[in-house]
Backbone bond lengths (Angstrom), bond angles and torsions (degrees), N, CA, C in turn:
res aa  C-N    CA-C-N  psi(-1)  N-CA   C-N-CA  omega(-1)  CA-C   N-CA-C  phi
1 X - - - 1.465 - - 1.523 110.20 -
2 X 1.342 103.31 134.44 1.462 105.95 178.12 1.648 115.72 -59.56
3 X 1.289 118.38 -45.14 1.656 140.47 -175.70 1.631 105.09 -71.48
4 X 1.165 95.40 -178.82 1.852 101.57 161.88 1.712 85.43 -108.21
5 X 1.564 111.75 162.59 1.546 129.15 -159.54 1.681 81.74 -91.78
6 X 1.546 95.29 147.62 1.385 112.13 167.79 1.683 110.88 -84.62
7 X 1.481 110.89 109.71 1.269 109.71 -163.83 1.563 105.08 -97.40
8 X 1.611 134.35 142.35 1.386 141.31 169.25 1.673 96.48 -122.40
9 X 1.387 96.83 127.52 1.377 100.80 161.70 1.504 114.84 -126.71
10 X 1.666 113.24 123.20 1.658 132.42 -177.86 1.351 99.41 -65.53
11 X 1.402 109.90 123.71 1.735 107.90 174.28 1.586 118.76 90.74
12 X 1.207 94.73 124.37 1.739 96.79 -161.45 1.974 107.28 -115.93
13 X 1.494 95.28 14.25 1.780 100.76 179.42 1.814 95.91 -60.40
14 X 1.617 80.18 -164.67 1.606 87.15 -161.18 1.282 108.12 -75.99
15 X 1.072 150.29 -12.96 1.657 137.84 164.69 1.644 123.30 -71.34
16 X 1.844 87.65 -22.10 1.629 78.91 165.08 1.493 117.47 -80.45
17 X 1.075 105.24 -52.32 1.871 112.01 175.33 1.688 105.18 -50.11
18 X 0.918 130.63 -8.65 1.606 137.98 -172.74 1.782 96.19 -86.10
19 X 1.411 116.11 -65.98 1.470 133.69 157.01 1.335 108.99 -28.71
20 X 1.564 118.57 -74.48 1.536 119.47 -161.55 1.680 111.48 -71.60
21 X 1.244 121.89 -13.06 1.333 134.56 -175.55 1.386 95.77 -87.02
22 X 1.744 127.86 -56.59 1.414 121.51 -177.27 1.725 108.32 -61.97
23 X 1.033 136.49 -34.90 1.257 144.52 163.36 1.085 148.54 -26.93
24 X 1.590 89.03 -48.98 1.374 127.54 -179.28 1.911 107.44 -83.06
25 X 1.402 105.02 -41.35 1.276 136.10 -166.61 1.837 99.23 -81.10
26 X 1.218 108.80 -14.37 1.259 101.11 179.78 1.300 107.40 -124.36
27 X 1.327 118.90 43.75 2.066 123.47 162.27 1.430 100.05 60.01
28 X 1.304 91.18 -135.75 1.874 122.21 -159.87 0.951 90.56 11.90
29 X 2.015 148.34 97.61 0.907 125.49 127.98 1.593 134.57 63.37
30 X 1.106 110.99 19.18 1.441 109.75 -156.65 1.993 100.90 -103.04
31 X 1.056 96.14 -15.37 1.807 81.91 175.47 1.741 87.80 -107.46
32 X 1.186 149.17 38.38 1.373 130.22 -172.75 1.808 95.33 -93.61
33 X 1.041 113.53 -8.77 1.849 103.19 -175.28 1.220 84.89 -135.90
34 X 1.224 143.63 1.42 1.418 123.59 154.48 1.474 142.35 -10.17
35 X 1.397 146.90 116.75 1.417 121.68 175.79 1.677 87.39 -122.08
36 X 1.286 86.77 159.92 1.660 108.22 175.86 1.800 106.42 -119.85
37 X 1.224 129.37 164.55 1.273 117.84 164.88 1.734 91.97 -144.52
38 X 1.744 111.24 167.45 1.360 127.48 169.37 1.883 85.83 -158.07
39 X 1.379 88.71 164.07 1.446 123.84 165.72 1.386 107.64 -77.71
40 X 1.055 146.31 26.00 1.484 133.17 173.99 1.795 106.75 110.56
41 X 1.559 117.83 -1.58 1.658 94.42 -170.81 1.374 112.79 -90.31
42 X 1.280 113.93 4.47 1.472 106.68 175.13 1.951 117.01 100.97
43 X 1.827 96.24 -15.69 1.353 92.89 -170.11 1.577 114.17 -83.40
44 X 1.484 125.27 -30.28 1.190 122.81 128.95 2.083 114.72 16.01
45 X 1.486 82.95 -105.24 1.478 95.96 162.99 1.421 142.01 -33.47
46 X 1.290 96.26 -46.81 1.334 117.11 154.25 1.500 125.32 -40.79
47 X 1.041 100.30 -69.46 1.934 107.36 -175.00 1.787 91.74 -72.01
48 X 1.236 130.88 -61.69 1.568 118.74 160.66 1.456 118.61 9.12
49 X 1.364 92.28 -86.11 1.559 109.53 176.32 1.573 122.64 -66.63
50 X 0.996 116.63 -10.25 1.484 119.29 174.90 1.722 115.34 -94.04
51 X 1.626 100.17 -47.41 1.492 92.82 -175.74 1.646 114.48 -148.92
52 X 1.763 82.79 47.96 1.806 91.94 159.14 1.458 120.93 82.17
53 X 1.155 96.29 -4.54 1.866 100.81 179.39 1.519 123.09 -75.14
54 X 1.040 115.69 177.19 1.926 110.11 167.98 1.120 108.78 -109.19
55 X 0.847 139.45 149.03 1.845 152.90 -160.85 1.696 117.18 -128.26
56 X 1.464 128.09 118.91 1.557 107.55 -159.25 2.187 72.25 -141.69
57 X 1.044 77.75 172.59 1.914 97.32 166.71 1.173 110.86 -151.36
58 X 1.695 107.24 51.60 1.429 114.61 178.83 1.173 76.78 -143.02
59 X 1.225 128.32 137.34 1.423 131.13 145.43 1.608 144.62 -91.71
60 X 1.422 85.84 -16.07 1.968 95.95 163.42 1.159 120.58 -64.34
61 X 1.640 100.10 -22.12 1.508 111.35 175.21 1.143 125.32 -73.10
62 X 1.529 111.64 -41.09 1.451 117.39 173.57 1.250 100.01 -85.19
63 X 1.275 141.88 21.34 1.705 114.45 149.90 1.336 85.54 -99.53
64 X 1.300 142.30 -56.12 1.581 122.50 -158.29 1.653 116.62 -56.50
65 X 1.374 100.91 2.32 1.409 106.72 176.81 1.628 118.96 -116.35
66 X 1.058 107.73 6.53 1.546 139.05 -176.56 1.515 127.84 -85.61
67 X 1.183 136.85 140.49 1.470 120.18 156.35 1.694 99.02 -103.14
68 X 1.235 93.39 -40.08 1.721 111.60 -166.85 1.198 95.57 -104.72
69 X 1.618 124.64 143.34 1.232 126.08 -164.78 1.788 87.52 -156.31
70 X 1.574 102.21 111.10 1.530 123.96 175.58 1.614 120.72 -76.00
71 X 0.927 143.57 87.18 1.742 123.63 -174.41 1.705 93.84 -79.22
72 X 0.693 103.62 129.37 1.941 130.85 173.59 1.411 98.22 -111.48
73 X 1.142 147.65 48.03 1.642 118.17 172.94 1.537 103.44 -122.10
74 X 1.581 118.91 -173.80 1.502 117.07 159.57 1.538 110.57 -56.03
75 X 1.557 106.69 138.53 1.456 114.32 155.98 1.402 125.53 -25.76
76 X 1.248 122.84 -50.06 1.598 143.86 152.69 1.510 112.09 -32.19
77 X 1.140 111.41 -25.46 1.908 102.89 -162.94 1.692 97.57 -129.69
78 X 0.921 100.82 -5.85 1.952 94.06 169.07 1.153 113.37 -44.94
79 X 1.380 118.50 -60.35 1.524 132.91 -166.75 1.695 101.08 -38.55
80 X 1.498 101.53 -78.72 1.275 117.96 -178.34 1.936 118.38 -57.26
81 X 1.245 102.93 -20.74 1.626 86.14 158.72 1.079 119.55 -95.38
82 X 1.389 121.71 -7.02 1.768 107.51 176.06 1.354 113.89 -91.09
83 X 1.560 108.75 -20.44 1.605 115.84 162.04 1.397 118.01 -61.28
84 X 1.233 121.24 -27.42 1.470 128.69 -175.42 1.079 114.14 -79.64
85 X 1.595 118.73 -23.04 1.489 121.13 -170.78 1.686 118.46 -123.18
86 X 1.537 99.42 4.27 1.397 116.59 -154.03 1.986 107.34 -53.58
87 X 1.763 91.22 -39.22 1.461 87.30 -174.98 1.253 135.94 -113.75
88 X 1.550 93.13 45.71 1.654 132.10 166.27 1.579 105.21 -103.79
89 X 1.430 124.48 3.32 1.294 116.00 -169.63 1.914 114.83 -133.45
90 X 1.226 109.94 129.97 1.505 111.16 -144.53 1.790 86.42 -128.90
91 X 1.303 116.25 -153.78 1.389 130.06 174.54 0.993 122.99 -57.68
92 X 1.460 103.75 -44.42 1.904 125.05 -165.27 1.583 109.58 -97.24
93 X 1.388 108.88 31.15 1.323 109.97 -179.75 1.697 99.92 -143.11
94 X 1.415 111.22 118.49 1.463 99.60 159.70 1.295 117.61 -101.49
95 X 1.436 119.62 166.06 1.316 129.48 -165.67 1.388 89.65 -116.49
96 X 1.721 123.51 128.66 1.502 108.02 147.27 1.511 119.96 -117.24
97 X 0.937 137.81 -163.38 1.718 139.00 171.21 1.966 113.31 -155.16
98 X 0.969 87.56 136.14 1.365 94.85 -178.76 2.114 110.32 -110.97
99 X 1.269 102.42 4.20 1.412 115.33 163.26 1.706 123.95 -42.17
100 X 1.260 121.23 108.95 1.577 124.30 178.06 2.064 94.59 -55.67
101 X 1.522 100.01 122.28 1.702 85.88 165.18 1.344 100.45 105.03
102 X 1.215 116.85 -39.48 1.469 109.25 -170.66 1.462 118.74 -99.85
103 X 1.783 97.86 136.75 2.037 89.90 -151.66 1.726 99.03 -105.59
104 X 1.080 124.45 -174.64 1.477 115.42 165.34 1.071 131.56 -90.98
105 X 1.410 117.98 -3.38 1.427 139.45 156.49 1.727 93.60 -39.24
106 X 1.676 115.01 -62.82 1.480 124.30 -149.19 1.563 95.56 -64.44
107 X 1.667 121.00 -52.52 1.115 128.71 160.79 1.511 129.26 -23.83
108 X 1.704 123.60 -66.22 1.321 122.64 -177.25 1.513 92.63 -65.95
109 X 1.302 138.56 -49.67 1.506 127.25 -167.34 1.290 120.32 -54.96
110 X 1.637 118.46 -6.96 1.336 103.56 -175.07 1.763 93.69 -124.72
111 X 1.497 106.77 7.65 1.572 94.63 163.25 1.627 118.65 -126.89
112 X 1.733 111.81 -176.93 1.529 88.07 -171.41 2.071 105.48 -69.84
113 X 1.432 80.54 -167.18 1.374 99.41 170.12 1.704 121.80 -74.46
114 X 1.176 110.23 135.82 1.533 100.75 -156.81 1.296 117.47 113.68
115 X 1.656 126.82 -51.83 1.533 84.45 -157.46 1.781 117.25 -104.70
116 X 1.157 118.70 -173.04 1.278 105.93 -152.60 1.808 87.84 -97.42
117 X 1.630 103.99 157.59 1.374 101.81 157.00 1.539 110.57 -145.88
118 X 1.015 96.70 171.71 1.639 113.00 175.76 1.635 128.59 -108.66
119 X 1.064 143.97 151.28 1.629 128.64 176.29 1.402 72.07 -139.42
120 X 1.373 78.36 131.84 1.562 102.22 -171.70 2.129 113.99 -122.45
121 X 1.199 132.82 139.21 1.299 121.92 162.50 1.482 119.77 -143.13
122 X 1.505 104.36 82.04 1.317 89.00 -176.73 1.592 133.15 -90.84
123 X 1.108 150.07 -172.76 1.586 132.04 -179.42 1.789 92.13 -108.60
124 X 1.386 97.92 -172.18 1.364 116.39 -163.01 1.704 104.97 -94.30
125 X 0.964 110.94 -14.59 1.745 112.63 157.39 1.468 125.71 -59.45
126 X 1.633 86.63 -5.20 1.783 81.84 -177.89 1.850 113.73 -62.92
127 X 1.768 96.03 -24.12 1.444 93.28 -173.18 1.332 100.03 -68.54
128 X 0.877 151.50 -81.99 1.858 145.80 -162.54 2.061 93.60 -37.40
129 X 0.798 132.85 -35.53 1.631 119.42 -172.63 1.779 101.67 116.44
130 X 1.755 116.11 -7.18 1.445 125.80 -177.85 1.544 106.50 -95.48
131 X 1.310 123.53 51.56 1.600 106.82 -178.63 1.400 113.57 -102.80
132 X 1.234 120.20 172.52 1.615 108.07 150.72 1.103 132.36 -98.75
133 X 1.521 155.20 110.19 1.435 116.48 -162.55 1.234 95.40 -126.71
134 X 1.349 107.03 121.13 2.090 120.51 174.48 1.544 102.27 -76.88
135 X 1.404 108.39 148.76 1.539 111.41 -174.63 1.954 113.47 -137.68
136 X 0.659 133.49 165.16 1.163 142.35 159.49 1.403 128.82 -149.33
137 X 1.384 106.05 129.16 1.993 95.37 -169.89 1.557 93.83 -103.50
138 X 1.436 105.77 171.43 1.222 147.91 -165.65 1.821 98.74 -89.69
139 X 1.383 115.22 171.31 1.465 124.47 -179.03 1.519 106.86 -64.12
140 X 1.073 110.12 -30.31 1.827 114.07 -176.51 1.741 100.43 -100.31
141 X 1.437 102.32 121.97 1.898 116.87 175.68 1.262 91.19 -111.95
142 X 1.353 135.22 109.45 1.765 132.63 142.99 1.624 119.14 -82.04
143 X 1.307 84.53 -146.85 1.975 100.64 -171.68 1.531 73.46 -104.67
144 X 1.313 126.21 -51.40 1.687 109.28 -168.15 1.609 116.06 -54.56
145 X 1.094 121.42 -30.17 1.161 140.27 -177.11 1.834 100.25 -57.77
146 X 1.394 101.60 -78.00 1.637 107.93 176.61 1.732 105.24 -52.41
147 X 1.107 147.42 -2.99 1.920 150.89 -168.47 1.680 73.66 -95.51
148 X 1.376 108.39 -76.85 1.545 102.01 -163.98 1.059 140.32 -17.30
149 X 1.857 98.40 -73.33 1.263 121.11 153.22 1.538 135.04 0.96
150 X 1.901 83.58 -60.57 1.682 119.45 -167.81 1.364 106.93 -61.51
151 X 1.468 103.39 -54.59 1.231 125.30 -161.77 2.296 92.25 -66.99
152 X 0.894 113.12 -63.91 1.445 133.17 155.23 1.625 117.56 -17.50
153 X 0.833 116.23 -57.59 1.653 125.60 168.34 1.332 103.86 -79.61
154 X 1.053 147.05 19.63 1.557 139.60 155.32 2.035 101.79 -90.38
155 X 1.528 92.42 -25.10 1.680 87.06 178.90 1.308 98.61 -80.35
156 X 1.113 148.00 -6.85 1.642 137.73 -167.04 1.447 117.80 146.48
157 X 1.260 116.77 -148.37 1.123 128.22 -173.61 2.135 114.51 -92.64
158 X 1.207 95.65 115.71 1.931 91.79 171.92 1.161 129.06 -106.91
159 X 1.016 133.60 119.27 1.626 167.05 -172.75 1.443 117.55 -90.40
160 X 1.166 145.31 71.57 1.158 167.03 -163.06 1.860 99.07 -74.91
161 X 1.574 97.45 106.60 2.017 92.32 -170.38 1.903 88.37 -119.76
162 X 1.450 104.60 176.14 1.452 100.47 179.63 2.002 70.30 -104.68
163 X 1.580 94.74 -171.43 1.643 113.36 -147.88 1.723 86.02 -80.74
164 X 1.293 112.54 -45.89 1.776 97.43 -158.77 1.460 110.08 -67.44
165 X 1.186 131.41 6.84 1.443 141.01 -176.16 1.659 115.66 -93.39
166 X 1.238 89.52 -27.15 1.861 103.84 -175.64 1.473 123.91 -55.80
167 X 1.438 104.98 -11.64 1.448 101.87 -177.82 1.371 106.02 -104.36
168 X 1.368 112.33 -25.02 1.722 100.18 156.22 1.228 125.47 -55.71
169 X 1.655 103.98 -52.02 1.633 97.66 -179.35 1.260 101.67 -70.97
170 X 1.190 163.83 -48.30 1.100 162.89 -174.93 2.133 95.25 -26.96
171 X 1.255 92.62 -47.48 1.533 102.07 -154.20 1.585 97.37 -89.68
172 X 1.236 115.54 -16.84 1.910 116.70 -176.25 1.527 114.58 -113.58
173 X 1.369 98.86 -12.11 1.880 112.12 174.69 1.364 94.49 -109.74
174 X 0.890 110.68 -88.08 1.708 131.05 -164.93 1.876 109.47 -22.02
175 X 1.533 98.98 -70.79 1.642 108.61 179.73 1.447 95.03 -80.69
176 X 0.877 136.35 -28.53 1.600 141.53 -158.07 1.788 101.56 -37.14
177 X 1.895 121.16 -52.81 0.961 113.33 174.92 1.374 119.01 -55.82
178 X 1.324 137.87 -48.07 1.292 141.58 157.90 1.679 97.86 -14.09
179 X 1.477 115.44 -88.78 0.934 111.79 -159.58 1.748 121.46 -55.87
180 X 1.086 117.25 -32.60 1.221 133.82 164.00 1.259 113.28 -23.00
181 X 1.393 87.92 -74.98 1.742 114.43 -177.49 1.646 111.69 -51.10
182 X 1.484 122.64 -58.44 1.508 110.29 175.12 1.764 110.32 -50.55
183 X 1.376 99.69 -14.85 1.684 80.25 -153.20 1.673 103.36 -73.63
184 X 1.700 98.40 -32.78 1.527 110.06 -178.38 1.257 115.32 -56.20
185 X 1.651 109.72 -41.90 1.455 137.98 -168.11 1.833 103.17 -67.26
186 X 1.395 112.18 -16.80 1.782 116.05 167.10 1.283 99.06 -89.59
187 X 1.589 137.31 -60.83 1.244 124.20 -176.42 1.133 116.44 -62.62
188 X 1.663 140.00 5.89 1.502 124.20 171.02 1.718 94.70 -103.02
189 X 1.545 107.91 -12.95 1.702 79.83 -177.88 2.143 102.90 -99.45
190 X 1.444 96.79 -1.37 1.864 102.17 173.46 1.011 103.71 -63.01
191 X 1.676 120.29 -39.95 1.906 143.21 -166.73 1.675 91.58 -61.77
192 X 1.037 135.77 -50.52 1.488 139.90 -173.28 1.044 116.95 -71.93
193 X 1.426 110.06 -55.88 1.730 129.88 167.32 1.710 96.85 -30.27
194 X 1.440 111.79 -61.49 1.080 128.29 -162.26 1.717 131.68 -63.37
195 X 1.319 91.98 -19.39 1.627 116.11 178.26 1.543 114.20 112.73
196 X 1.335 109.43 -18.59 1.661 116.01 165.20 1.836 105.54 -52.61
197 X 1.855 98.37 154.70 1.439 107.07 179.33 1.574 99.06 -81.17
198 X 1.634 136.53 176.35 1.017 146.11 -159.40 2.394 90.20 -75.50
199 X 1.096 88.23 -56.11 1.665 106.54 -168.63 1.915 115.63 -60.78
200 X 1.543 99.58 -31.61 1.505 112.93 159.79 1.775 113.33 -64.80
201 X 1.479 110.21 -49.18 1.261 109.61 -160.99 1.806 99.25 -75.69
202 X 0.893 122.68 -32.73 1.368 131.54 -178.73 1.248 108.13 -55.10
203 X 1.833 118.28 -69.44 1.404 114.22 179.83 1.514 129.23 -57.30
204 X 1.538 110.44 -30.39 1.719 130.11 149.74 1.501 120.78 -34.17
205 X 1.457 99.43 -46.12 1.682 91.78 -163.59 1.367 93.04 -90.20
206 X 1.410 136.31 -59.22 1.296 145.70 167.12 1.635 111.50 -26.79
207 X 1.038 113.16 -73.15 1.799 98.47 177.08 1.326 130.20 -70.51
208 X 1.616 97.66 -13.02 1.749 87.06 159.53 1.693 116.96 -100.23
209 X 1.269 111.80 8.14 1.602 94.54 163.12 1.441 127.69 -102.90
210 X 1.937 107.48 -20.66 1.388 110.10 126.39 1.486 141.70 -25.00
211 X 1.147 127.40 -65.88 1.746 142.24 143.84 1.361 106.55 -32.27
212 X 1.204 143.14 -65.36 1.264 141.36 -159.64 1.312 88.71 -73.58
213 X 0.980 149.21 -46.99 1.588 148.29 -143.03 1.709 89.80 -92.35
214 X 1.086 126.26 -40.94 1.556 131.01 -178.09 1.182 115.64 -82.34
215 X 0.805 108.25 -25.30 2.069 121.56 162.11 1.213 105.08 -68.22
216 X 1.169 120.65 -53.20 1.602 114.89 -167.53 1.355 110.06 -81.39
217 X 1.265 124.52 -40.32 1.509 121.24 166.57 1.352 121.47 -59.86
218 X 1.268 132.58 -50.30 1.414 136.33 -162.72 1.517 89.62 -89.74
219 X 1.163 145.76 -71.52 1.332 139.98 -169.67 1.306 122.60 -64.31
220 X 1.474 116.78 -13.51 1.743 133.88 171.03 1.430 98.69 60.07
221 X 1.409 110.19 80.82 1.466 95.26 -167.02 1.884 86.43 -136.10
222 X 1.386 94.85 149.46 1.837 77.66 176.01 1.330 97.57 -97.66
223 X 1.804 88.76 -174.56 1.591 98.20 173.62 1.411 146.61 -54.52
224 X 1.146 83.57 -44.23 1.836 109.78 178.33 1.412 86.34 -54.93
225 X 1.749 133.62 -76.40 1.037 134.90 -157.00 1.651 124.45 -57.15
226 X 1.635 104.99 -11.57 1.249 105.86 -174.66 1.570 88.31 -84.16
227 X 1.195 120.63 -78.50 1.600 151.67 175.26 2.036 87.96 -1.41
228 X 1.351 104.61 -64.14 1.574 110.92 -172.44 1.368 92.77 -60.73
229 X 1.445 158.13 -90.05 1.060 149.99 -146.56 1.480 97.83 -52.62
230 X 1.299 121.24 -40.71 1.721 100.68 -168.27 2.041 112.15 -82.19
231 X 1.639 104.88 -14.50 1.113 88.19 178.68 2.081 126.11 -125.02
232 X 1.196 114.52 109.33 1.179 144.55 98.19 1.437 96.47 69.98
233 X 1.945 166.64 94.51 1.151 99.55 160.83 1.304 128.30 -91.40
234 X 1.375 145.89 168.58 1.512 142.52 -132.92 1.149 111.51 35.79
235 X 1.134 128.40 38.70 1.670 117.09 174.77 1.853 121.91 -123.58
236 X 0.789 114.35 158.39 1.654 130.86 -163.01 2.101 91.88 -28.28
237 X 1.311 112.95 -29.58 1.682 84.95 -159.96 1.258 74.80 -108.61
238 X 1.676 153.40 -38.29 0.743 119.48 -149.82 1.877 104.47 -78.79
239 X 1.184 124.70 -11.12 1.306 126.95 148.15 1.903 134.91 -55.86
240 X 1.239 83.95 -23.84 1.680 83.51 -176.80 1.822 84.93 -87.17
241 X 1.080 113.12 -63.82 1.581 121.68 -169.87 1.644 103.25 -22.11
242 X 1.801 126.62 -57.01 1.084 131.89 -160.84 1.467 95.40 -63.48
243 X 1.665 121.27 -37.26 1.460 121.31 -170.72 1.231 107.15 -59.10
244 X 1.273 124.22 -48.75 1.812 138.01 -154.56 2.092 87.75 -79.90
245 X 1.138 125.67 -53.98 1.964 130.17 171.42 1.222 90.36 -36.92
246 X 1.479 122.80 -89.61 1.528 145.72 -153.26 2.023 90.73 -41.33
247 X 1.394 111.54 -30.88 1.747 98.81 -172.79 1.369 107.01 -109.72
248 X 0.991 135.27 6.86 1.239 164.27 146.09 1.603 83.65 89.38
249 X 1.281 116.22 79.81 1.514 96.40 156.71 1.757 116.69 -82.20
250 X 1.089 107.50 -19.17 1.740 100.17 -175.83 1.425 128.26 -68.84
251 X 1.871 104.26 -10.03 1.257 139.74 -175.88 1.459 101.05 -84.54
252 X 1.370 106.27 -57.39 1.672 107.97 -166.17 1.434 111.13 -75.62
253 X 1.497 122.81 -18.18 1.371 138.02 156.95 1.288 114.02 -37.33
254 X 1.455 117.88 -93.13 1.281 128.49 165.58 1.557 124.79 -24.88
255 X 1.125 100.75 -51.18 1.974 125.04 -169.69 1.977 80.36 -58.93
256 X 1.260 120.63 -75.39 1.319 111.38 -170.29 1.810 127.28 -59.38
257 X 0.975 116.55 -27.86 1.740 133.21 149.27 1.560 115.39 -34.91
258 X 1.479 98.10 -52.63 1.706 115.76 -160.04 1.867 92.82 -93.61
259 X 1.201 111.92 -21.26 1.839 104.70 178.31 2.124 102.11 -93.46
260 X 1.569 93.27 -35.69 1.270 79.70 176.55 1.915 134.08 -75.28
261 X 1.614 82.32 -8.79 1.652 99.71 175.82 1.443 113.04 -84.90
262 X 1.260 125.43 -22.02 1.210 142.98 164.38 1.467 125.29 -69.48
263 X 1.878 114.36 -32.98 0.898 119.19 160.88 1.738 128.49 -57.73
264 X 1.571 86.31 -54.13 1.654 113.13 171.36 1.488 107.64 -34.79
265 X 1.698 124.32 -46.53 1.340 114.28 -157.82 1.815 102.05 -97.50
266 X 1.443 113.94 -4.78 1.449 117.89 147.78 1.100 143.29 -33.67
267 X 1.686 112.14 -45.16 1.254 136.04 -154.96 1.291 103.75 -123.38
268 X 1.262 110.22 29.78 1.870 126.96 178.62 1.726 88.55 -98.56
């Protein structure tokens, strides 16, 4: 496509506003023909007024105004919005979904033949421009398909999985910030435990898991190999380390990955 794709995204919960915020956050014009849709809650409107989009609670409308067409809703309600909109949607329109569970198999079956889709999962970093978003296409690959993409990699990083993999990543990308987040959310209250103020321990734990994360990417270094350079033997981590083994956190890690990947293939 000569243009960037006129993107509509159905559903204005928090992964869409996660999207329209990274969007917005990343120039060129990219939310200026934007549409958003809701059922009546107003959030629609909401992101409207915040970051320039158009806001409708019609959704046939926002595909006829669409190239790229986002489903944002519960897993539960895909069905029924792509049925609702199905015959507003032709060649020149792709459909994507960001639904846990929902494959593109489910997608081409409820549209004609021809058009392209996407199964999409991205995490909630997409708003800062740091997300991951795993993808999988449908039997039909176009030029609209590669615009998407385009448009898609301005939120972060894309990871191209075949479909039976999705519920892992679903469960190691997707919740992954969740888990992230408690883990930091123990080292700011260890930081206190510890004699640090609430606002010390925070910026502590936060810029060094930032750092660690930039170490390991830019220097390509694995874990094990970082872990060995930082620890010591008899020394401060290689003591905490035996504490975190001895409680099996590396156990309870996994154990929640492997229930949340299990969850993921529930909600198919």
């Amino acid at each position: 496509m000569a243009s960037p794709p006129r993107i509509g995204l159905i559903g204005s919960g928090n992964m869409a506003r996660a999207m329209v915020r990274g969007w917005a956050a990343a120039g060129a014009g990219a939310t200026e023909q934007m549409v958003v849709s809701d059922r009546g809650s107003g959030r629609a409107r909401a992101l409207a007024d915040a970051y320039g989009v158009d806001a409708t609670t019609d959704n046939r409308e926002l595909v006829d105004r669409s190239d790229v067409v986002v489903v944002c809703v519960k897993p539960t309600d895909v069905e029924d919005v792509v049925r609702q909109v199905s015959d507003h949607v032709g060649p020149d329109t792709l459909v994507a979904s960001v639904a846990a569970g929902v494959h593109a198999a489910t997608l081409e079956n409820l549209l004609d033949d021809g058009v392209p889709v996407l199964r999409l999962m991205p995490n909630v970093p997409v708003e800062v421009g740091a997300g991951t978003i795993t993808y999988a296409t449908g039997r039909v690959r176009t030029d609209l398909t590669e615009a998407a993409l385009s448009c898609l990699g301005q939120l972060g990083t894309l990871v191209e999985l075949r479909e039976p993999l999705f519920d892992a990543a679903t469960a190691l990308s997707g919740s992954g910030p969740a888990f992230f987040a408690l883990v930091v959310e123990a080292f700011e209250d260890a930081a206190i435990v510890a004699g640090l103020s609430a606002e010390v321990g925070r910026e502590l734990a936060l810029t060094t898991m930032v750092g660690t994360a930039r170490m390991l990417v830019e220097d390509d270094l694995s874990c094990g190999a970082l872990r060995r350079m930082v620890t010591s033997p008899g020394g401060t981590a290689a003591t905490g380390l035996a504490h975190m083994e001895r409680a099996a956190v590396r156990g309870a890690i996994i154990d929640a990955v492997v229930a949340a990947r299990d969850r993921a293939g529930e909600l198919g």
